[in-house]
C-alpha positions as CSV (number, residue, x, y, z in Angstrom):
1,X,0.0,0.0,0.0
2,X,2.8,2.3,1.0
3,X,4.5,2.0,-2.5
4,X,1.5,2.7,-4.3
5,X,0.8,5.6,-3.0
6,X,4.1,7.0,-3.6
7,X,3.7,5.7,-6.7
8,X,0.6,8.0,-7.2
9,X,2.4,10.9,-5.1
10,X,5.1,11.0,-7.6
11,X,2.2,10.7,-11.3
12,X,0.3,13.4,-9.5
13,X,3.6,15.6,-9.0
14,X,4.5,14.9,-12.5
15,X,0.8,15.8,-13.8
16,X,1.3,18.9,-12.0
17,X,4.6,20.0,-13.7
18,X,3.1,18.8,-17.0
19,X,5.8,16.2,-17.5
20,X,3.1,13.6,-17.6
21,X,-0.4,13.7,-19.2
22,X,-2.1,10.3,-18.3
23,X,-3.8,10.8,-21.4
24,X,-0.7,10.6,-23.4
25,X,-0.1,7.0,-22.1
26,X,-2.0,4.9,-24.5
27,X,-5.3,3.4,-24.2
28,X,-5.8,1.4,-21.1
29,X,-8.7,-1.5,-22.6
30,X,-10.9,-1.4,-19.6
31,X,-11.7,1.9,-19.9
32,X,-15.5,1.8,-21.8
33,X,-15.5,5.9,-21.3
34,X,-12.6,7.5,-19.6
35,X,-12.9,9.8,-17.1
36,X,-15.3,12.7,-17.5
37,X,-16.9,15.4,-15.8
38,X,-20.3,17.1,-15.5
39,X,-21.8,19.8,-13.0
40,X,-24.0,18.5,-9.8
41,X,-26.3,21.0,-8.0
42,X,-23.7,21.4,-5.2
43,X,-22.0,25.1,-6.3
44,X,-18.7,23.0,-3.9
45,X,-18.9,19.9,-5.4
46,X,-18.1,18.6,-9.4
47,X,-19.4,15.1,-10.9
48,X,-16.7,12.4,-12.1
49,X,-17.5,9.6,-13.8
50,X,-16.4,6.9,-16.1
51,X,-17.1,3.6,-17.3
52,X,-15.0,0.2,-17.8
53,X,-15.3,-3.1,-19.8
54,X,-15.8,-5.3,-17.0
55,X,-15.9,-5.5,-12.7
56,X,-13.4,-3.9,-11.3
57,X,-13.3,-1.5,-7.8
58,X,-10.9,1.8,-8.1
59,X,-9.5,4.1,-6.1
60,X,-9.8,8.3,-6.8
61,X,-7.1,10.3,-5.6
62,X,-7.7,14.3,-5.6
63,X,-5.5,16.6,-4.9
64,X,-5.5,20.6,-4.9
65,X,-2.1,21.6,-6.6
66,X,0.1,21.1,-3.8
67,X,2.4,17.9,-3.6
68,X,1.0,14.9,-2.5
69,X,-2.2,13.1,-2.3
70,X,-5.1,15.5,-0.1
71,X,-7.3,12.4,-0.3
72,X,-8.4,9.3,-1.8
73,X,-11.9,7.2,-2.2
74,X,-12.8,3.9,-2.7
75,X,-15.7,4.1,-5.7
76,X,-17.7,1.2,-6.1
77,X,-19.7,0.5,-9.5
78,X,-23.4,1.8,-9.6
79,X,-24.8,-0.6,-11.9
80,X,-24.0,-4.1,-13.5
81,X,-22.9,-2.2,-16.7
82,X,-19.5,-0.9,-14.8
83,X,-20.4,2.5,-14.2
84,X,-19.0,5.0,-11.8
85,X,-19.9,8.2,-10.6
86,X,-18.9,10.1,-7.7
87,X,-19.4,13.4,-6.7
88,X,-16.9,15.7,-5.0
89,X,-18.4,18.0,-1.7
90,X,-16.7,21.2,-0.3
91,X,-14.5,21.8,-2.8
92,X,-12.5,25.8,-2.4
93,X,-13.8,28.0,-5.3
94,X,-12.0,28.2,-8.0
95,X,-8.8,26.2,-7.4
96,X,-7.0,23.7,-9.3
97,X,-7.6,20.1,-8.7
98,X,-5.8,17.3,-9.9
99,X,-7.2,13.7,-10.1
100,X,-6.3,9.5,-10.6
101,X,-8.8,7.3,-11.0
102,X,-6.3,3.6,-10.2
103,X,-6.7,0.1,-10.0
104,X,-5.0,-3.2,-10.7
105,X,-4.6,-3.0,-14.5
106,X,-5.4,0.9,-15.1
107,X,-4.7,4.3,-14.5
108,X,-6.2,7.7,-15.7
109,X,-6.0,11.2,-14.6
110,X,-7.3,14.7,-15.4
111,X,-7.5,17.7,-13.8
112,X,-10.2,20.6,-13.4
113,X,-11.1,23.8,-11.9
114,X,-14.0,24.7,-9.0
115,X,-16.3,26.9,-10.1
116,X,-15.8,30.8,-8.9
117,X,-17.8,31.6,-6.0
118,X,-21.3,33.7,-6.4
119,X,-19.0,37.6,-6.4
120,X,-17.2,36.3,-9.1
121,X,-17.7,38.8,-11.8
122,X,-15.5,37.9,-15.0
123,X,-14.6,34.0,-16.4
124,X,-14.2,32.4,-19.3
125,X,-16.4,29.5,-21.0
126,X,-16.6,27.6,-24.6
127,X,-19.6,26.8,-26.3
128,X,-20.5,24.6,-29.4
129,X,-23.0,21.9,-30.9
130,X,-23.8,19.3,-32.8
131,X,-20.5,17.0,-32.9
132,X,-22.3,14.1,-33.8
133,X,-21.5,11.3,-37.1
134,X,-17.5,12.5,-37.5
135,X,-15.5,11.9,-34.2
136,X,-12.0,12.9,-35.7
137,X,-13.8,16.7,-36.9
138,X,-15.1,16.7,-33.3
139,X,-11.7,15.7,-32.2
140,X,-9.9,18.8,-34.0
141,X,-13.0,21.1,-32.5
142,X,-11.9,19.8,-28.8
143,X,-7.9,19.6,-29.5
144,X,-8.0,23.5,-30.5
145,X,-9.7,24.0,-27.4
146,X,-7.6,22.3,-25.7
147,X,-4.6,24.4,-27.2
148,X,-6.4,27.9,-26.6
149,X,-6.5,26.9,-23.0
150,X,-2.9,26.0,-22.9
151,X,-1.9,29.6,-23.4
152,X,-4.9,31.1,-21.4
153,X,-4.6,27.9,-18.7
154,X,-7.5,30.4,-16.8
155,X,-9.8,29.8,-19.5
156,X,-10.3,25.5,-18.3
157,X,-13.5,26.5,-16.8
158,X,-16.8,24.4,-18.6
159,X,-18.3,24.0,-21.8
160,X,-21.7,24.2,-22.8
161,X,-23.1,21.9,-25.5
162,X,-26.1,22.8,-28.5
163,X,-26.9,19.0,-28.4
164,X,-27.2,16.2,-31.5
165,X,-23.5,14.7,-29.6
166,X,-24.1,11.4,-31.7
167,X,-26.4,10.2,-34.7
168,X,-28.5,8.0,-33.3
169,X,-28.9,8.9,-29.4
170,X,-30.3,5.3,-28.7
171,X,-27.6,3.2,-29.7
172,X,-24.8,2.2,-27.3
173,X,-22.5,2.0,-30.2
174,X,-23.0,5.0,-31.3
175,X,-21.9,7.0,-27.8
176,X,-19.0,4.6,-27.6
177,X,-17.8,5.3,-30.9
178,X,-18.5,8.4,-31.9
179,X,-18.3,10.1,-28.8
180,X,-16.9,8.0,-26.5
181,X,-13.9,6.4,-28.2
182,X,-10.9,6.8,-26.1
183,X,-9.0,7.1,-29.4
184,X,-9.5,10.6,-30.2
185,X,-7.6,12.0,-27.8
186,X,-8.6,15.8,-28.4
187,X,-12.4,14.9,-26.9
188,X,-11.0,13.0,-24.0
189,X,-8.8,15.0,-22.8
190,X,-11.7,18.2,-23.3
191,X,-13.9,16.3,-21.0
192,X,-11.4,15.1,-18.3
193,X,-10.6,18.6,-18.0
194,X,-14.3,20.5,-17.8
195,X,-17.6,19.8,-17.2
196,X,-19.2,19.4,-20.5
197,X,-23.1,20.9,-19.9
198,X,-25.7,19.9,-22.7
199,X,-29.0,21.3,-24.3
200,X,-30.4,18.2,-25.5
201,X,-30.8,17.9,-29.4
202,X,-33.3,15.8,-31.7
203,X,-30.6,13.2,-32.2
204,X,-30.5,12.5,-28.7
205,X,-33.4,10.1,-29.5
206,X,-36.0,8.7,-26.6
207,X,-32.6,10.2,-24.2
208,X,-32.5,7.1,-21.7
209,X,-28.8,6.6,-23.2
210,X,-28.2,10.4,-23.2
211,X,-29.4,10.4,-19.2
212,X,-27.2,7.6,-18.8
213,X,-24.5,9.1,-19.5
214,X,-25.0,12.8,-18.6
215,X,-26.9,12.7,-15.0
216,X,-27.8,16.2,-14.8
217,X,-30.1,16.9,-12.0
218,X,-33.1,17.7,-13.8
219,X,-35.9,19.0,-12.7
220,X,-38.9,16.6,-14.2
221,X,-37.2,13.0,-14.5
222,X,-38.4,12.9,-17.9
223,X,-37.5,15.8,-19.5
224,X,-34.0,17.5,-20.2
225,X,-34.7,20.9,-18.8
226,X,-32.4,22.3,-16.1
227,X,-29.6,25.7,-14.9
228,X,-27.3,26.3,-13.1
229,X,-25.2,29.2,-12.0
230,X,-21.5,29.8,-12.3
231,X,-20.0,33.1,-11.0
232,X,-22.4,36.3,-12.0
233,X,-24.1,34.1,-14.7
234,X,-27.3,32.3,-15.0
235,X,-27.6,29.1,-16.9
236,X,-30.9,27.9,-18.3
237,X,-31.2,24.7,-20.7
238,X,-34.3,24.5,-22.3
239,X,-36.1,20.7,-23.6
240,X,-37.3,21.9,-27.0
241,X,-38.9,18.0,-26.9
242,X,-41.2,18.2,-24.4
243,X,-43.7,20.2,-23.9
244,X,-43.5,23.8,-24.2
245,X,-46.4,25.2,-24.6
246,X,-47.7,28.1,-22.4
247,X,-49.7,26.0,-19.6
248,X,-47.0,23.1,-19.3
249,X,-45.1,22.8,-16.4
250,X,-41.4,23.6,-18.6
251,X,-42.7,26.8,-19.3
252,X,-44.1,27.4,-15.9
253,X,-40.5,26.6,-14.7
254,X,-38.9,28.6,-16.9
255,X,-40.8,31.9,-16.5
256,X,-40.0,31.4,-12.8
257,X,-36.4,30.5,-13.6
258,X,-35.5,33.3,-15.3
259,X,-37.5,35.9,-13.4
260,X,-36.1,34.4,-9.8
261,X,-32.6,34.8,-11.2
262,X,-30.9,37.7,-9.4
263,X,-27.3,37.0,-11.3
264,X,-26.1,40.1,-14.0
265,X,-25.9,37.9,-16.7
266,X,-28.9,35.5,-18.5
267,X,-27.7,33.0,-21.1
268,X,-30.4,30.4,-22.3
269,X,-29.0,27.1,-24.2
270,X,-31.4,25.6,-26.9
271,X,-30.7,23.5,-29.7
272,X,-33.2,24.1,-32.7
273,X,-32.5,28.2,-33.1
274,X,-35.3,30.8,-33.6
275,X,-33.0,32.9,-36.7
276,X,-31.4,30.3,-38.8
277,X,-29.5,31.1,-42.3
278,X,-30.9,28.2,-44.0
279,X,-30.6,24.2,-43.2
280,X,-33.6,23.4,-40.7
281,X,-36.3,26.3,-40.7
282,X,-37.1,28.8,-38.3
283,X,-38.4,27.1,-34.9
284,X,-41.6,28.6,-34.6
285,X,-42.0,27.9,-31.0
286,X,-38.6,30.3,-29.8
287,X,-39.9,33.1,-31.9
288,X,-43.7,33.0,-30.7
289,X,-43.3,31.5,-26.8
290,X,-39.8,32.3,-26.0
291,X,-38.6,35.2,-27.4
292,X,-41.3,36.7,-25.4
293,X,-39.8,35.3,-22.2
294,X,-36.2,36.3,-23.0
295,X,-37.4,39.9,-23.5
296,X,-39.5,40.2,-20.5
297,X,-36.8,38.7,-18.3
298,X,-34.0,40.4,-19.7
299,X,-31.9,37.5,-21.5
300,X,-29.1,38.6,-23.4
301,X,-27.5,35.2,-25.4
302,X,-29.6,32.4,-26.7
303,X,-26.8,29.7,-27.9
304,X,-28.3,27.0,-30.7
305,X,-26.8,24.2,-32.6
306,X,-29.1,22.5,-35.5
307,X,-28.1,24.1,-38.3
308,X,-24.5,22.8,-39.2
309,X,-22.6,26.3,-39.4
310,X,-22.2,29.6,-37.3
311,X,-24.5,32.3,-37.8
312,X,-25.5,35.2,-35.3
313,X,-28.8,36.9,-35.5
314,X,-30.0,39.9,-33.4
315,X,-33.4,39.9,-32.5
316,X,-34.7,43.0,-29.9
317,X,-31.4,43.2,-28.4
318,X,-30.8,39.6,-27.7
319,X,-28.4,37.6,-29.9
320,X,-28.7,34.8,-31.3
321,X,-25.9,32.3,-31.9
322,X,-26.0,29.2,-33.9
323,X,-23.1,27.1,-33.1
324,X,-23.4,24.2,-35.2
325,X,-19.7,23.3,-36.4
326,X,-18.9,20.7,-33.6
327,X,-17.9,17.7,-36.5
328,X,-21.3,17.1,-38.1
329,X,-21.6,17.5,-41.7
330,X,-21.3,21.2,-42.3
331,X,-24.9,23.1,-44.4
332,X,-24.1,26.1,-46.9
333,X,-25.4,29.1,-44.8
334,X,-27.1,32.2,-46.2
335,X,-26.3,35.5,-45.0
336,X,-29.6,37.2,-46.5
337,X,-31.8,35.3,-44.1
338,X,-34.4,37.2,-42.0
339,X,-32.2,38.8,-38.9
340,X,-28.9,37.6,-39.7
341,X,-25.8,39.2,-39.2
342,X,-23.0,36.9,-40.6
343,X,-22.2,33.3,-40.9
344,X,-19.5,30.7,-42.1
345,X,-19.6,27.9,-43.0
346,X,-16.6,26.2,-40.5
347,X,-15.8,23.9,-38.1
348,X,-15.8,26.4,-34.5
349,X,-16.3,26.8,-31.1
350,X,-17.0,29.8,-29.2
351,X,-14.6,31.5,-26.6
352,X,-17.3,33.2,-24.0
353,X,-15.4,35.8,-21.9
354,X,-18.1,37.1,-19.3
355,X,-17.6,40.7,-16.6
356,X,-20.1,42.5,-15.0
357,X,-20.9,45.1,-18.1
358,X,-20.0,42.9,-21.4
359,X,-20.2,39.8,-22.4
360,X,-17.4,39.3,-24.7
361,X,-17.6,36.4,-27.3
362,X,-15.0,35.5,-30.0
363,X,-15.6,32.5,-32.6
364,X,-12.9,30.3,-33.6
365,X,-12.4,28.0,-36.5
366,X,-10.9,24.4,-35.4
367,X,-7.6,25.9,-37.8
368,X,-7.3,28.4,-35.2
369,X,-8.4,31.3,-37.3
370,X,-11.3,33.5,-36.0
371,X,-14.7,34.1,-37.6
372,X,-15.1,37.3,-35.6
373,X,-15.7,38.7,-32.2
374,X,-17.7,40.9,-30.5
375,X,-19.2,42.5,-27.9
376,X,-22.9,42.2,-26.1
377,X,-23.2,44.9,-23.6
378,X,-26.0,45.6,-20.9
């Protein structure tokens, strides 16, 4: 016992000098889905979890930066398909943690930041959609991400997700190969390191699989509608597959949502968008039932997925992103659509930089090049 803990004191130490990226050390085959992370309701806490091939135990080991192993859990399976989850408590805001997940015949690492406490008025986020059907286009989306965050290492915060993350949301093999697969290394190594947040798309399917697999705590068990806050920021993912309408209980919560929300900033995740330039049509139902919401309540970003491309429409003062360039075959867009501003036709990811007076968003193709940035202002 003493050796392997030294043995994990001296990976850790390593991980934190960047010498060693557990990642980097070729697939381990009883990994089914490496290590990945997801929000919980706790604002202290984080969600880990990960999957193998067949029965075996591990051990976590978490440590905050300094040398040495803070603390370590035995994690036992939740179900008799090898799944783990466990979810950190009382974690310090915004501080770097580093973590192993180790047993007999496997070992794999990450490392990720606690969200910023409540006064917290400036962060960073990414944002993009639809990565499903191509894996190694999603996989140059995540790696440039990846590498923007290497030279802004302040910017490994979260990502939010526009939804459609595989083709056929009700096959297993789909999640385990086109999202899952530990061979593209760009994707893993994006979700060891932040909590990846979804707005659920069409492809998700029925979305048992896609519950599976991202556990949000929901608020109707099911339905896929949920927030969350992070620093001076409010969160709200909307269910465009359920019910919507004006007397169902979704819209009910959501009125209340985003009119209880005290935070200076309101940013609502969708996945079919209200503005499109071509592709899939208009969605009706955001321009006649929610629009009307976002207005009243004061909701400045709506981020959408969808429509293969980026395009930004602004509509009353709120904008409008479509962010549809996560891997999935890419649609011609057209600039001369009703409320459109620009578009392109890329592979891209947004880089969100949020303070107390602007919201500050630049889009960047997975070459590295950028589309454009811009401002949105109170």
């Amino acid at each position: 016992m003493r050796k392997s803990k030294i043995t994990i004191i001296a990976i850790i130490i390593l991980m934190i000098s960047g010498v060693v990226n557990l990642r980097s050390q070729g697939k381990v085959n009883n990994f089914l889905k490496e290590p990945y992370l997801i929000f919980n309701n706790d604002v202290n806490g984080m969600r880990l979890m990960w999957q193998l091939e067949k029965y075996n135990n591990a051990t976590l080991y978490l440590t905050q930066g300094e040398l040495g192993v803070n603390d370590s859990f035995f994690v036992k399976e939740i179900n008799d398909e090898h799944q783990f989850v466990y979810n950190f408590e009382t974690l310090k805001p915004n501080k770097k943690y580093f973590y192993i997940v180790k047993s007999k015949s496997f070992t794999r690492g990450g490392s990720f930041y606690s969200r910023v406490d409540s006064t917290a008025k400036d962060f960073v986020f990414y944002a993009y959609g639809d990565t499903r059907t191509f894996p190694e286009k999603h996989n140059q989306v995540a790696r440039q991400i990846m590498l923007n965050i290497a030279s802004d290492p302040n910017s490994q915060t979260f990502v939010v997700s526009t939804g459609d993350l595989v083709a056929n949301g009700d096959l297993e093999e789909d999640w385990d190969e086109q999202f899952f697969d530990n061979s593209f290394f760009g994707i893993r190594e994006l979700m060891a390191s932040m909590p990846y947040m979804v707005s659920v798309g069409n492809h998700e399917g029925q979305g048992s699989l896609f519950a599976k697999y991202f556990p949000y705590d929901l608020i109707e068990q099911n339905s896929f509608y949920y927030s969350f806050n992070y620093g001076n920021t409010h969160f709200t993912a909307i269910d465009q597959f359920s019910d919507l309408d004006e007397d169902s209980e979704q819209y009910k919560w959501l009125e209340n949502d985003l009119k209880t929300s005290k935070e200076d900033w309101k940013i609502v995740l969708i996945h079919k968008p209200g503005w499109t330039a071509g592709g899939h049509k208009n969605n009706k139902a955001v321009q006649r039932i929610l629009q009307p919401l976002f207005e009243k309540y004061n909701v400045k970003l709506v981020l959408a997925g969808h429509n293969h491309y980026y395009a930004r429409a602004m509509v009353n003062g709120i904008c409008h992103i479509t962010t549809g360039g996560g891997g999935a075959p890419l649609y011609k867009p057209k600039k001369s659509k009703d409320k459109i501003v620009i578009v392109d036709e890329s592979l891209h990811f947004l880089k969100i930089s949020v303070d107390k007076d602007k919201v500050l968003i630049k889009v960047i193709r997975a070459d590295g090049s950028v589309i454009e940035k811009f401002e949105i202002k109170k």
